[in-house]
N, C-alpha and C positions, 0 to 999 in steps of 0.2 A: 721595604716598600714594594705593592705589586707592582708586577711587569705589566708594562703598557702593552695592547696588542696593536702588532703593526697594520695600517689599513693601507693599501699602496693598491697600483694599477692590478698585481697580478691577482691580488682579491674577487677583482670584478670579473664574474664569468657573463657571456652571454651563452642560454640554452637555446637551441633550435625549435621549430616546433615541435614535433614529435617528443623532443627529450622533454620538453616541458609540462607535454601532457602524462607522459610517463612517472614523471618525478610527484605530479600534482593531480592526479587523476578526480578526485574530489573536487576542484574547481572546476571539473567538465559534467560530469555524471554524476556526482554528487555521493552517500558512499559504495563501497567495493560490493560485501555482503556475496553470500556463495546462493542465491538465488530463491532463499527462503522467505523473504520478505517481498511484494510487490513495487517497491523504490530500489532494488538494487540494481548496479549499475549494471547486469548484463539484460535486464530490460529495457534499460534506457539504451543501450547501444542498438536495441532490435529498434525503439522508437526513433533516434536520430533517423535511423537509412529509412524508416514507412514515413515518417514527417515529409521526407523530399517527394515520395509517391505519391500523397495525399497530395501534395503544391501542385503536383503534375493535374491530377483530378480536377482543384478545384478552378486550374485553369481550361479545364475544359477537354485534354485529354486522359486517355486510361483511366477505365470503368473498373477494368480488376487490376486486382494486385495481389500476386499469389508469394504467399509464405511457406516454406519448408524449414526443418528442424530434423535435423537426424545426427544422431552422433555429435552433440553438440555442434555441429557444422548448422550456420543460418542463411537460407538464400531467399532474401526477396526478390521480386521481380515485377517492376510493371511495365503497359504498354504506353508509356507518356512519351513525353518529344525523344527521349534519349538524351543525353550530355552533348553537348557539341565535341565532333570527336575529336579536334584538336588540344582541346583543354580537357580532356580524361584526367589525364596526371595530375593536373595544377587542382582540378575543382575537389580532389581528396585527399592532398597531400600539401597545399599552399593554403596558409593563414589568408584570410580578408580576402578570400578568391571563391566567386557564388555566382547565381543570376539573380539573388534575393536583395542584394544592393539597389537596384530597379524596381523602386516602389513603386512603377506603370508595371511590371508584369508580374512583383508579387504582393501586391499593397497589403492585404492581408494574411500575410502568412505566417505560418505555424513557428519556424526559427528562420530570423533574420540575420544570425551573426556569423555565417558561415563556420559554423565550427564542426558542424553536428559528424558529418562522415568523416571532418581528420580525425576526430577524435576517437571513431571508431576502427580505422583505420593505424593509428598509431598502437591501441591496448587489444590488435588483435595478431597472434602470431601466424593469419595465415589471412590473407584481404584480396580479393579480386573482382574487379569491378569491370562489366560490360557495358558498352553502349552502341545501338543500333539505330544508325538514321542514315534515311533515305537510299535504304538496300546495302547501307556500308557497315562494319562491323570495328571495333577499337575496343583492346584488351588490354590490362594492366593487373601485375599481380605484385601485392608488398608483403614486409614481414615486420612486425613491430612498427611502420610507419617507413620502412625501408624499402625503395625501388628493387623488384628481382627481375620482373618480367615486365617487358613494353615489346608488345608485337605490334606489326604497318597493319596500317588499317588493308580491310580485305573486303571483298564482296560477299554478300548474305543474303540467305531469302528469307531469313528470321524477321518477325515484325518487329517492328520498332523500339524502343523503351532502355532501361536499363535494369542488369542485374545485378546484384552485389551478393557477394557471398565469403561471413568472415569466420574464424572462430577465433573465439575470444581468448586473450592467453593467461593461462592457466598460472604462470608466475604471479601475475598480479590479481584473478579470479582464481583462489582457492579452493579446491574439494566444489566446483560448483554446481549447481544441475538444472536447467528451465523446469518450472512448473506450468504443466498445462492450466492450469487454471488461470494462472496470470493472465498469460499470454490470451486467452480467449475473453476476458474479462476487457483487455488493450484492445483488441481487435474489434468485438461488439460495439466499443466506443467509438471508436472512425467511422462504423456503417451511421451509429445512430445519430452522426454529427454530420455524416456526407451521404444523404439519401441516393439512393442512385449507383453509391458505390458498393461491388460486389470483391469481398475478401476470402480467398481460398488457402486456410491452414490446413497443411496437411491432409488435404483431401475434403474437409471440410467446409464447407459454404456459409457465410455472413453476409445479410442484407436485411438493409429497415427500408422501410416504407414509409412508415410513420415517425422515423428521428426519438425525440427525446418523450412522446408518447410510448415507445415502444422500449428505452430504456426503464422506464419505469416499471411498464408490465412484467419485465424483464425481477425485477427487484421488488415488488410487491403483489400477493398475492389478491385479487379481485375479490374474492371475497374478505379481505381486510380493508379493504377501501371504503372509507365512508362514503365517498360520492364519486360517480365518474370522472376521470383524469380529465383537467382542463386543459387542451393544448392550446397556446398560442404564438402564433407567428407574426414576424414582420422584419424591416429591412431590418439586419445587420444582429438581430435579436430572438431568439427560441425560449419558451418558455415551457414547466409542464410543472401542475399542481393536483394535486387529493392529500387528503389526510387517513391515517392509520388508526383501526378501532382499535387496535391490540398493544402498539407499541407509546412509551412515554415522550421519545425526546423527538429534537428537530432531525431530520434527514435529509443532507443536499446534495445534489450531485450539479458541480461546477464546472464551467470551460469557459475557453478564450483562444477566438482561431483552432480551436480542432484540438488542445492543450487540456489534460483535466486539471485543472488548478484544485489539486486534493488541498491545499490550505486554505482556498479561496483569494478574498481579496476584496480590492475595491467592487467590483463586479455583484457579490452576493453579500455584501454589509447594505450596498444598496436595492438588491433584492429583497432582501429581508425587512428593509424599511418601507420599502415602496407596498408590498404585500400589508404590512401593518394599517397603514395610511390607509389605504384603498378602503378596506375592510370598514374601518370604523368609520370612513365618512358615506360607506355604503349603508351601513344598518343603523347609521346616526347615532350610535354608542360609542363611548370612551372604553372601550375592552383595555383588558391591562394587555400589553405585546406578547408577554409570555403565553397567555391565554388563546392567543391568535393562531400563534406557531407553534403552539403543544399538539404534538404527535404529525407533524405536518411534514411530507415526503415529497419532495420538488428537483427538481433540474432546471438548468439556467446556462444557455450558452449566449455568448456575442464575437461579434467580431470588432476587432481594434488596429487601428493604421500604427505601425511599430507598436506594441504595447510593451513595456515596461514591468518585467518580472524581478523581485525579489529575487531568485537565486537562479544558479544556471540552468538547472532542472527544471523551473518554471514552475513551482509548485502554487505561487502566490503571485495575483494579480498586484501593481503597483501605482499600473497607470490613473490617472486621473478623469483623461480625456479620450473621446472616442478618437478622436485625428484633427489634424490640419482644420481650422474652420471648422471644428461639428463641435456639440455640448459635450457638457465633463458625462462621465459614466455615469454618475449619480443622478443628476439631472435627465438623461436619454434613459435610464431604467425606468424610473419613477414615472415619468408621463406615461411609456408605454405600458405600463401595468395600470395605471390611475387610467386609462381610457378603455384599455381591453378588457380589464379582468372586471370593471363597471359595469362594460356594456354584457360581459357573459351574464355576469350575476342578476343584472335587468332580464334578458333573454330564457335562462333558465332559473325558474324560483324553486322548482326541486332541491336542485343543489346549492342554491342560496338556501336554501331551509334547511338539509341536511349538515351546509356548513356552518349556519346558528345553533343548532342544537349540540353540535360540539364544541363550538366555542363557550358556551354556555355550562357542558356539562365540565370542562377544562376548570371553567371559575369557582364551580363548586366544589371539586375537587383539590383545587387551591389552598378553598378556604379553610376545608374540613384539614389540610396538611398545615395551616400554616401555625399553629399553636405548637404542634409537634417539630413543626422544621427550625424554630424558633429554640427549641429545648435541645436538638441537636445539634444546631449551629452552635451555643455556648458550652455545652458538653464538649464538642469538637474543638474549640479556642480552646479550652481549658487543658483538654488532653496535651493537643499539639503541645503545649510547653512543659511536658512530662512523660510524652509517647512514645517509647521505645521502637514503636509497631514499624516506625517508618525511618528508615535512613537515608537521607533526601541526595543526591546530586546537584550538579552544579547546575549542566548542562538542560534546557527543557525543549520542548517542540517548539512552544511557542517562543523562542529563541528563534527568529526563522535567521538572522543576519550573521548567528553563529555557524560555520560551516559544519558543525559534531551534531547541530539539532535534531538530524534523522538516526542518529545514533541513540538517543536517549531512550533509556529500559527502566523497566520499575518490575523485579522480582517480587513476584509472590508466595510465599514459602511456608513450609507447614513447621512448626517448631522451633525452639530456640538454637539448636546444634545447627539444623542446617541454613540458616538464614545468619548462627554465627559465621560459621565456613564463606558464605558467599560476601557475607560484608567485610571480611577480611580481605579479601581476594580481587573484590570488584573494584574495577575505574573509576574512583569519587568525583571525575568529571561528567562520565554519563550513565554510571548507573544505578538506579536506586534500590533498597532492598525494603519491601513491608510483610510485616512475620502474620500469619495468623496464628490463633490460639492451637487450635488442635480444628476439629472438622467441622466450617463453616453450616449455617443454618440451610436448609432445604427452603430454597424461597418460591421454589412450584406453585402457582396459583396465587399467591402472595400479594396484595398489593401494594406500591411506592411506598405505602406508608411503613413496611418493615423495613426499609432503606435507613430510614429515620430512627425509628426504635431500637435497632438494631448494632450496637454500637461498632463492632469488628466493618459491617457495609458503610455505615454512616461515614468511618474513617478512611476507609477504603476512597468513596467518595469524593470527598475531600481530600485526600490525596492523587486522585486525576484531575480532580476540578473540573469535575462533569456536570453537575447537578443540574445546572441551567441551560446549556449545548455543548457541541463538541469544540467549541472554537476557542476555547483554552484547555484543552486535551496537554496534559503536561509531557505525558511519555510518546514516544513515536511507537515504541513495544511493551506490550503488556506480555510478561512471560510467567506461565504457571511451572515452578519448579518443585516439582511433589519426588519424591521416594516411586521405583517403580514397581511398588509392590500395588497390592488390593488396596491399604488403606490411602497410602497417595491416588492410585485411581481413581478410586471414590471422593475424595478431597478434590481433584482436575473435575470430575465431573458437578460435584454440586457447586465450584467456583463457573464453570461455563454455563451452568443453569440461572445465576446471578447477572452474566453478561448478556443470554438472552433474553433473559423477563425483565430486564430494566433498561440494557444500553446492545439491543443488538447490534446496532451500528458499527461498534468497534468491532463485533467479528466480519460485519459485512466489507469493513474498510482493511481490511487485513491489520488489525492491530494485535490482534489476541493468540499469542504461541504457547506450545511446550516446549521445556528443555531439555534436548536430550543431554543423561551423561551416560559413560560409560559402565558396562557392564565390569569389564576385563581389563586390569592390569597386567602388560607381560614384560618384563625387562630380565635382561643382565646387563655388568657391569659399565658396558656403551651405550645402552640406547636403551627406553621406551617408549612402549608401547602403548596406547590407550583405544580400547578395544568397546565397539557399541552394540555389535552381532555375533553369535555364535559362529559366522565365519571370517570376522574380523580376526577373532581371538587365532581360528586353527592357522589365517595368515600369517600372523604374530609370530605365533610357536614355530610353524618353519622358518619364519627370516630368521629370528633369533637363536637356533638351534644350536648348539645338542639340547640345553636342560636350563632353560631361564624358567627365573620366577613368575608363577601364575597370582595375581588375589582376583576375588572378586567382592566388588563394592554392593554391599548388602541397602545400604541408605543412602542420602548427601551428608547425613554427620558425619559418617567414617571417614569421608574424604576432606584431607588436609588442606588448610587455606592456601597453604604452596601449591599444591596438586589442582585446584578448583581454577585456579588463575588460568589453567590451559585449557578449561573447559568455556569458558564464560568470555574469554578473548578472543584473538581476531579468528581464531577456528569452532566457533562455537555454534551449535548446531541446532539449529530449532525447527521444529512441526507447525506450520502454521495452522489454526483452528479454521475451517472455512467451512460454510453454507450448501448443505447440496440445496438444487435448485428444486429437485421433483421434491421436498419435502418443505411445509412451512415451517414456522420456528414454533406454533401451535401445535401441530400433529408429532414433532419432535420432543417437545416436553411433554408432552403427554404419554411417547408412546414411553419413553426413557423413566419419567419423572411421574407419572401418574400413577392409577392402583394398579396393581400385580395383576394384566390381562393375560389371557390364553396367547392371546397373541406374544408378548415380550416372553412367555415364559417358554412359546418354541423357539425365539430368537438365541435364548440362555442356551436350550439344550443344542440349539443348531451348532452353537460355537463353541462350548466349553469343549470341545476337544483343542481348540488353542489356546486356553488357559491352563489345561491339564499339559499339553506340550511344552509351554514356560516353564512349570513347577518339574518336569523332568528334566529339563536345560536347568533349571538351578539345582538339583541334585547332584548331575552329572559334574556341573562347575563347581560346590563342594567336594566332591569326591577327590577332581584335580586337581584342590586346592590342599585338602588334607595329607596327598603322596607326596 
């Protein structure tokens, strides 16, 4: 008979704060990730301490707020009221201890649950937090969320505000590193949501003028724009609209109180309807919805009294109602687009004209697809219940109530050895594997309609469940895992040429990585090594020293599904694909992906000296592999 387990008082533990953040850091910041990704939590720990800056702002004081970044050490700083110095301690170190409770002084603000600085506080092993008011100065310095240092408050001629400056600790942030690109991508967003406020990273300057007009400009080239950006204002509500000559799908950029709600929410299900509405009762035609919002590039901020977020991180809007006494979301979106975006489209018939005729040219393109989209949808059912291509996960994005959801990956792999290797190896909770054949089609110039024809995209397709927008986006990471030689390069490259002529989105949202693996194996009989650079490896060879084994991994087949599982785990290292800004995604396939100009082919000769320098690093690592 089994043993019963005993459940008695000494079972029950109570955790502290700190320990609790420590133990569960995923219900604060949602996951860990080493800072490849734009949701991992050592972003979110930079946004926790600017959310409080921004509250300062939108109450009215401190215009700047300056960010530094060195040595993974982060100090922000602004010039707002300062902490009241006698609760320094308690407001970064005590659960339920804020001035955000006080819905008279911060009715709409960014996070209301006081958590945001303990948390950063607790998963940092080095936290020191200033506050300056009225000429007086209060210092406090923790470790893990542990009091070390409380100095008496002291006289100052420093102005006012608070600083904080933590770093983040490394036991529970892995191998991590800031990406500037993030970080300036977060920052752009606060100017374009708080006009007026000026942001200084690193020496560098952030400021809008024009809010979510100038986000746009920001992410869409003018001449891709069908018509002039519509901006419109009003209380509690920001809007900005054009549509895209070059790209297929919907484009949003969402917020709530200064929050980007990357998953949206109730907020943009009612934008998107209200946009619908408006339109057809404007040009007195039944357009089909798709047609309306084919190719169409939008931002939509509001503000909301407590709003009600989906997960800690606030990725996804929840609430219903704007506050106390006011209409639901739905309702206060709707009217103010059914009035404003009427009265634009009354006022300027250019762009009511230029917006008909794309609306128009969307239907016929529709139509001409939908015999085809019809043939590949059944093709697609029929596969899926014989398609090897895809090995599905449990776990998906749109799973938002699942805490793994930002976890969820879908591999894309060239050949059957290395997509065996990784389905062997990989988390059948969150990560998916789909194999292609050997080297996908060149879909340069191409249009939608080889999506369709095409059976390896079609399937593809359908396994993101994009077709129609991103808002059943199945994966949180899309990762290209090729071979690092020529033919996997080539393979990375015509699959990112797929991503930008059909769904650049996902590389603009940071969805789209590479995987890195290792070059270099080095062990003896205690320990290895797994090695990614040529000075990885020479590190290697001294820790291990006198005379461990060298290999070097030629493919992903060669490496064993035992071995792969350390690659693709919680140390797994990926490239994220990203946008340069001075290039459009047009003059980018074109220069890459077009005919053989003078131009690419000085590009070629400019750089093949670091091609030919790879090919001498792999001779070199045969050689010390054959002694």
């Amino acid at each position: 008979m089994q043993e019963q387990t005993q459940y008695t008082e000494d079972n029950i533990r109570s955790l502290d704060w700190k320990e609790h953040i420590r133990m569960r850091p995923g219900m604060y910041i949602g996951k860990l990730g080493d800072g490849s990704t734009p949701d991992d939590g050592i972003y979110i720990l930079i946004k926790e301490v600017i959310d409080n800056s921004i509250d300062e702002f939108v109450m009215g004081t401190g215009k700047t707020i300056e960010v530094t970044i060195k040595d993974r050490m982060v100090t922000i700083r602004d010039y707002g009221r300062g902490i009241p110095l006698g609760k320094v301690v308690d407001v970064v170190s005590k659960m339920n201890t804020g001035g955000k409770y006080d819905s008279k002084a911060f009715k709409k603000s960014v996070g209301l649950n006081g958590v945001g600085t303990k948390a950063v506080n607790a998963l940092s092993n080095f936290f020191r937090v200033e506050s300056v008011r009225d000429g007086q100065l209060k210092v406090a310095e923790f470790s893990a969320g542990n009091l070390m240092l409380e100095e008496d408050v002291v006289e100052t001629t420093r102005r006012k505000g608070t600083k904080v400056s933590f770093t983040a600790d490394e036991t529970i942030f892995k191998n991590y590193k800031f990406r500037k690109e993030y970080i300036e991508k977060m920052l752009k967003n606060y100017c374009y949501l708080n006009t007026g406020l000026t942001i200084i990273f690193n020496g560098e300057k952030f400021y809008s003028d024009n809010g979510l007009k100038d986000l746009l400009e920001e992410n869409i080239d003018q001449e891709d724009m069908v018509y002039p950006i519509i901006h419109l204002l009003g209380n509690d509500i920001e809007i900005a609209i054009t549509h895209s000559k070059s790209q297929y799908s919907e484009e949003y950029y969402s917020f709530v109180n200064g929050q980007n709600t990357t998953q949206g929410g109730t907020h943009l299900g009612a934008f998107r309807e209200g946009v619908v509405r408006t339109i057809k009762e404007f040009y007195n035609k039944n357009f089909e919805a798709s047609d309306i919002r084919k190719s169409i590039v939008a931002a939509i901020s509001i503000k909301v009294e407590e709003p009600v977020f989906e997960s800690q991180t606030k990725t996804k809007l929840g609430s219903t109602d704007m506050g106390l006494d006011a209409p639901t979301v739905r309702t206060y979106i709707n009217d103010f687009i059914k009035n404003n975006l009427d009265n634009f489209l009354h006022k300027n018939p250019e762009v009511a004209e230029a917006l008909l005729k794309k609306i128009l040219q969307a239907e016929r393109e529709r139509k001409e697809l939908s015999g085809i989209r019809k043939l590949a949808k059944d093709r697609a059912k029929k596969a899926s219940l014989h398609n090897k291509k895809l090995r599905d996960c449990r776990v998906h994005l749109t799973d938002i109530k699942n805490p793994r959801y930002l976890e969820s990956t879908l591999f894309i792999t060239e050949g059957n050895s290395a997509s065996g290797s990784i389905t062997k190896s990989r988390d059948v909770n969150t990560q998916a594997v789909f194999s292609l054949r050997g080297k996908p089609l060149n879909s340069y110039g191409m249009s939608k309609k080889i999506v369709y024809e095409n059976e390896e995209f079609n399937l593809l397709q359908a396994a993101l469940d994009i077709e129609e927008d991103y808002e059943n986006l199945r994966y949180n990471n899309i990762v290209l895992a090729t071979d690092a030689d020529v033919d996997g390069m080539h393979i990375r490259l015509l699959m990112i040429t797929f991503f930008l002529q059909f769904f650049p989105e996902l590389i603009k949202e940071g969805h789209l990585y590479i995987l890195q693996t290792p070059l270099f194996r080095v062990r003896n009989k205690k320990k290895t090594i797994y090695c990614y650079s040529e000075e990885e490896r020479v590190a290697a060879i001294e820790e291990l020293k006198p005379k461990p084994e060298i290999t070097r991994f030629k493919g992903l087949g060669e490496i064993s599904p035992d071995e792969f599982v350390n690659f693709i785990g919680q140390d797994i290292r990926l490239d994220p694909v990203m946008l340069d800004k001075a290039s459009s995604i047009e003059q980018l396939l074109e220069f890459y992906m077009g005919k053989n100009t003078p131009d690419r082919q000085g590009f070629i000769i400019k750089n093949l000296k670091v091609e030919l320098d790879v090919v001498e690093d792999k001779k070199k690592a045969d050689l010390i592999e054959s002694e």
